[in-house]
C-alpha positions as CSV (number, residue, x, y, z in Angstrom):
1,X,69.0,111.1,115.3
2,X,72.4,112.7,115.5
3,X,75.5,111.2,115.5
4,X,79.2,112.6,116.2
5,X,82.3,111.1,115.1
6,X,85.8,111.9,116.1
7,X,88.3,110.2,114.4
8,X,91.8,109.6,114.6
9,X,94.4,107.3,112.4
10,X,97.0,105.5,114.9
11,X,93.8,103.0,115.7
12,X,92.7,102.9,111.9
13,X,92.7,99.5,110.2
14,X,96.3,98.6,109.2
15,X,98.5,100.8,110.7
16,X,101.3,99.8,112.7
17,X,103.9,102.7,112.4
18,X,104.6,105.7,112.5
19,X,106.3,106.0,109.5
20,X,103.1,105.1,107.7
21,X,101.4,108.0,108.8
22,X,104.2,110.8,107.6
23,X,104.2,112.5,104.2
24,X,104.8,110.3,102.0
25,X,102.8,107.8,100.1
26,X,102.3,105.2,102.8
27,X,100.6,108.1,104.4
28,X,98.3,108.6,101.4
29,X,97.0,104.4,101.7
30,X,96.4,105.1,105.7
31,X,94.6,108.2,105.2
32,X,92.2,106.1,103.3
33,X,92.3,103.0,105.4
34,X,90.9,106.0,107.9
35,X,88.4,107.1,105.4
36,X,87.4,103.8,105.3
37,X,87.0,103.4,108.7
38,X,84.8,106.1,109.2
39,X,82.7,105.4,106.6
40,X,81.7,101.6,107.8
41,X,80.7,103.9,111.0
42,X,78.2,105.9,109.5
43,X,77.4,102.7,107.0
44,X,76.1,101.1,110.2
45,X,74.7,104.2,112.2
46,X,72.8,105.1,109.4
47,X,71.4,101.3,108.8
48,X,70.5,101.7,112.8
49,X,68.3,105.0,112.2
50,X,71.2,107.9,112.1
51,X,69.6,110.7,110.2
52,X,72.5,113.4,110.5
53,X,76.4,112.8,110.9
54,X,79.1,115.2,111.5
55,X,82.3,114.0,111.6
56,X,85.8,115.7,113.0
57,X,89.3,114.6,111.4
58,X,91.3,115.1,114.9
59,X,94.8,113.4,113.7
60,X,97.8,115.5,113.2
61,X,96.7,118.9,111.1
62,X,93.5,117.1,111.3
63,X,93.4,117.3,107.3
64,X,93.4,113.9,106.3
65,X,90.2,112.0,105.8
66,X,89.3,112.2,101.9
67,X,86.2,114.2,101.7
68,X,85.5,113.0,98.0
69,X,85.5,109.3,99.4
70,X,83.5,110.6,102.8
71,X,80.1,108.3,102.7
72,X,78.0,111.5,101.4
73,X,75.2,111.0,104.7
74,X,77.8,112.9,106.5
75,X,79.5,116.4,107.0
76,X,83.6,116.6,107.5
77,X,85.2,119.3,110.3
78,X,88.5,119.2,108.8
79,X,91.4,121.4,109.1
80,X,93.3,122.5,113.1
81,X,92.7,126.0,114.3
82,X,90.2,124.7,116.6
83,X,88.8,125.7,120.2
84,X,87.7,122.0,120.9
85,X,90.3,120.0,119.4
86,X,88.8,116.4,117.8
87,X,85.7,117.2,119.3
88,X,85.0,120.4,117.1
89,X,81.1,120.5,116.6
90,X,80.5,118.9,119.3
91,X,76.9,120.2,121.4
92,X,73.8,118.7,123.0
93,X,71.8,118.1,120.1
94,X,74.1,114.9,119.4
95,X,72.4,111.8,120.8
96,X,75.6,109.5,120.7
97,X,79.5,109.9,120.1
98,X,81.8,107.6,117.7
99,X,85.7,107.3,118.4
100,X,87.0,105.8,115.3
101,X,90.8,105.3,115.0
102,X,91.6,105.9,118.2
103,X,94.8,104.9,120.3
104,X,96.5,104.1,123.7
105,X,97.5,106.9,126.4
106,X,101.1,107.7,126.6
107,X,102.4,105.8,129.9
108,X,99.4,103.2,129.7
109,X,100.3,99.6,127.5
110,X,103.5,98.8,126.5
111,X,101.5,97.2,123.1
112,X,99.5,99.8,122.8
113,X,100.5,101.0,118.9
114,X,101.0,104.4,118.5
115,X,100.6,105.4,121.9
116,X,100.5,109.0,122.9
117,X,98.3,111.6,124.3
118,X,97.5,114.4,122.0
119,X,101.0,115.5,120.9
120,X,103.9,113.4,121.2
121,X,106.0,115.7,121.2
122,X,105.4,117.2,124.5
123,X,102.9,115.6,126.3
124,X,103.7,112.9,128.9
125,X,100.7,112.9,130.7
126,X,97.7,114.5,131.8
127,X,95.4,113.8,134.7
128,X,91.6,114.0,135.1
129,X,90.9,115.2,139.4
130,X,93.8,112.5,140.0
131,X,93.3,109.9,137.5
132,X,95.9,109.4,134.0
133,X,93.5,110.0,131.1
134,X,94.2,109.7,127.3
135,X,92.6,111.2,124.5
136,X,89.3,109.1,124.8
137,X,88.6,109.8,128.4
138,X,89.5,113.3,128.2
139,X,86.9,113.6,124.9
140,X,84.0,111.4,126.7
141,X,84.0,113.7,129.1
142,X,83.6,116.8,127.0
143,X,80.6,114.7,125.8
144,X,79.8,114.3,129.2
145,X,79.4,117.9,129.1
146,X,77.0,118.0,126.6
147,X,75.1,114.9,128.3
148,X,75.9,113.0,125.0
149,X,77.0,109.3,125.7
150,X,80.0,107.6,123.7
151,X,78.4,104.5,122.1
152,X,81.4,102.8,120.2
153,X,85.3,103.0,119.9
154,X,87.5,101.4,117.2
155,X,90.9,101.1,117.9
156,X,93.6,98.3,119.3
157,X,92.9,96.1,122.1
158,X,95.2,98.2,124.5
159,X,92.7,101.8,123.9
160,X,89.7,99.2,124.6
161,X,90.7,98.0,127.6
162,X,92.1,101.6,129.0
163,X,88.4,103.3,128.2
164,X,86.6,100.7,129.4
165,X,87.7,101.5,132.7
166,X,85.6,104.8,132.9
167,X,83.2,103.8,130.0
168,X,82.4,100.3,131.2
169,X,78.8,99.6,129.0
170,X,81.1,101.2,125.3
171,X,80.9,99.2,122.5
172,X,84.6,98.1,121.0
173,X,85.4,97.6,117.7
174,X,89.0,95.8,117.8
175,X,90.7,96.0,114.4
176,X,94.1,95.1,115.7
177,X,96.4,93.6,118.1
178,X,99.2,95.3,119.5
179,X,102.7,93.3,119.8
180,X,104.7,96.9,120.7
181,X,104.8,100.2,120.0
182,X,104.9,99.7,116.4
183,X,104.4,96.3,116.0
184,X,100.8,94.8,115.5
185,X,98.3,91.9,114.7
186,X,96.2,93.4,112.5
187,X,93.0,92.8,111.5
188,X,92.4,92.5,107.0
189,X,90.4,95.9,105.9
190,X,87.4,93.7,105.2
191,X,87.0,92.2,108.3
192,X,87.5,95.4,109.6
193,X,85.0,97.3,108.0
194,X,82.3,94.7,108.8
195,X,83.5,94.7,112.3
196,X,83.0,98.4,112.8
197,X,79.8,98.4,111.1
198,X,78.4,95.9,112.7
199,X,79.1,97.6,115.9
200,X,78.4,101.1,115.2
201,X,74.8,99.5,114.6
202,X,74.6,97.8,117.6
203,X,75.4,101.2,119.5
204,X,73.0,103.2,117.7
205,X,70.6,101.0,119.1
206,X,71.7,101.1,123.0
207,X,71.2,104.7,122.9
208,X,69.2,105.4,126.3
209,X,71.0,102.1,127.7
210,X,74.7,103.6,127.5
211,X,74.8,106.8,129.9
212,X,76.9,109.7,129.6
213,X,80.7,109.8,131.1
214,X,80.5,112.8,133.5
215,X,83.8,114.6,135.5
216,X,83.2,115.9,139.3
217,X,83.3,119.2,139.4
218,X,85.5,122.0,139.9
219,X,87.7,119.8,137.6
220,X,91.5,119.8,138.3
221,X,93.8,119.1,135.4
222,X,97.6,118.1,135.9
223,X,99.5,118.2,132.5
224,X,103.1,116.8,132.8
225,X,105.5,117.6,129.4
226,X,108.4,116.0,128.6
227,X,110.6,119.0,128.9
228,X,111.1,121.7,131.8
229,X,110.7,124.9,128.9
230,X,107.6,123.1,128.1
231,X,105.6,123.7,130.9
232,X,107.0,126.7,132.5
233,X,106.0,128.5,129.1
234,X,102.5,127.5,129.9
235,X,102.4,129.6,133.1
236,X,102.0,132.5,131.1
237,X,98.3,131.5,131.4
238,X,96.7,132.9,134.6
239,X,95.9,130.4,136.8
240,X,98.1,127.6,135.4
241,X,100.7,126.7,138.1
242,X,104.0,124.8,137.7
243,X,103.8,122.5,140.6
244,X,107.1,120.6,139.7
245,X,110.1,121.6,137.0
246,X,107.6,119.4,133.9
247,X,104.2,119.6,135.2
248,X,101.5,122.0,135.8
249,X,97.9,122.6,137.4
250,X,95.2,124.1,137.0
251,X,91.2,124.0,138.6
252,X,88.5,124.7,136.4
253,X,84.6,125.2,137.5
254,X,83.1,123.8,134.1
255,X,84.3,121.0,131.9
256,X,84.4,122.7,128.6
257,X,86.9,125.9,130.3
258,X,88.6,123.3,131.2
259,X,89.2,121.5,128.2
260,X,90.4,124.3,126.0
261,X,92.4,125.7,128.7
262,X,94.2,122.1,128.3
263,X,94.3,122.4,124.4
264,X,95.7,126.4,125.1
265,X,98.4,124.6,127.5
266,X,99.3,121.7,124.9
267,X,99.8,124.5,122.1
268,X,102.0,126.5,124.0
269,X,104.2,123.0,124.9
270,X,104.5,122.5,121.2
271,X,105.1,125.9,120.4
272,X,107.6,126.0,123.0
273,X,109.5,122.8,122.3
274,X,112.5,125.0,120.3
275,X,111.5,128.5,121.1
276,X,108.6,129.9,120.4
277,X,110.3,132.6,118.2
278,X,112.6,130.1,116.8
279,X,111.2,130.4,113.4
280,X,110.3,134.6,113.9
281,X,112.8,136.4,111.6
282,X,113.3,140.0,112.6
């Protein structure tokens, strides 16, 4: 039995702030509060019958999970030139999904902590054939893809109320509360651990009950930025249209085209935000 986790660090036990989670050494103690996070996953998918575990580091330069503390039943995709993102590794021989760590959408909760979709600097939001998606529903449905069902997500209570929406039968592993933006009631490590454990066993065993998240197709993505050079720079891209001065569309027959077409888009935004040569020297 295969099992994929994609794991992120704004929903990881304990954090509350971004300035935990910059270089410095609060960021060291969250990148192992993440570790730890993920390993209680495969602790408990491995206790439900999980034979083989691969697991993709998707926060930031999505270099951060120690791999000499990673429970040793699982492999690590670590590092961020990446076609798929936090779903790198990611096929149809997986039987379930894990989101471990994740967060809010940006424009959902007000107390969602952390909240942001994909890359804060840019991104304000994007939208699935109409409807605002974060960073869970747009990865579910990758695994949709793949006819792979997500089975658990750890997080705040904000990011388990917005997936349930589309992922109604998930099972939620809340490790904290949020009171803001970066402000939260969180949960001791411990607890934590146990908590995700004990439902990253539980989901193991639903698989067959918890069916995949699947997108109609063609598939029609709107990404909105946060600034005008933003998305015009993305129109470079055949078939990506600026349909107003900070947000652009584009139509897709396949899910998977889609979704890196979206990651492509979200590069160019970043790379974009100053200049894309800004930093070329002659």
């Amino acid at each position: 039995m295969k099992i994929f986790i994609s794991s992120d660090i704004e929903g990881a036990t304990g954090v509350a702030t971004n300035h935990q989670l910059t270089k410095n050494d609060e960021y060291q103690r969250f990148r192992k509060m993440m570790t730890n996070d993920v390993n209680a996953a495969i602790e408990g998918a491995c206790e439900a019958g999980a034979t083989e575990i691969l697991v993709a580091d998707g926060h930031g330069n999505m270099s951060n999970i120690f791999i000499e503390e990673l429970d040793p039943r699982a492999r690590l995709i670590s590092g961020n030139n990446r076609l798929m993102c936090q779903m790198e590794g990611l096929d149809e021989s997986f039987d379930g999904v894990f989101f471990i760590g994740y967060h809010g959408r940006e424009g959902g909760s007000e107390k969602a902590v952390i909240n942001h979709t994909l890359a804060g600097i840019c991104v304000w939001e994007i939208k699935i054939n109409g409807q605002p998606a974060g960073e869970a529903e747009m990865n579910a449905a990758l695994a949709g893809h793949f006819n792979v069902p997500v089975l658990l997500i750890s997080g705040d209570d904000a990011v388990a109320e917005e997936v349930k929406k589309n992922l109604p039968r998930i099972e939620t592993a809340v490790v904290k509360r949020g009171l803001d933006r970066i402000a939260a009631d969180l949960m001791p490590p411990l607890q934590s651990a146990e908590l995700i454990k004990e439902k990253a066993r539980k989901s193991v065993k639903r698989i067959g009950e918890i069916k995949p998240f699947k997108t109609a197709l063609p598939v029609i993505f709107e990404i909105t930025f946060k600034r005008t050079n933003q998305a015009y720079m993305t129109t470079t891209i055949p078939g990506v249209d600026l349909i107003s001065p900070k947000t652009i569309r584009f139509t897709c027959e396949d899910y998977v085209t889609a979704y890196k077409l979206m990651w492509g888009c979200v590069i160019i935004g970043m790379a974009s935000t100053d200049g894309v040569l800004g930093r070329v020297n002659a």
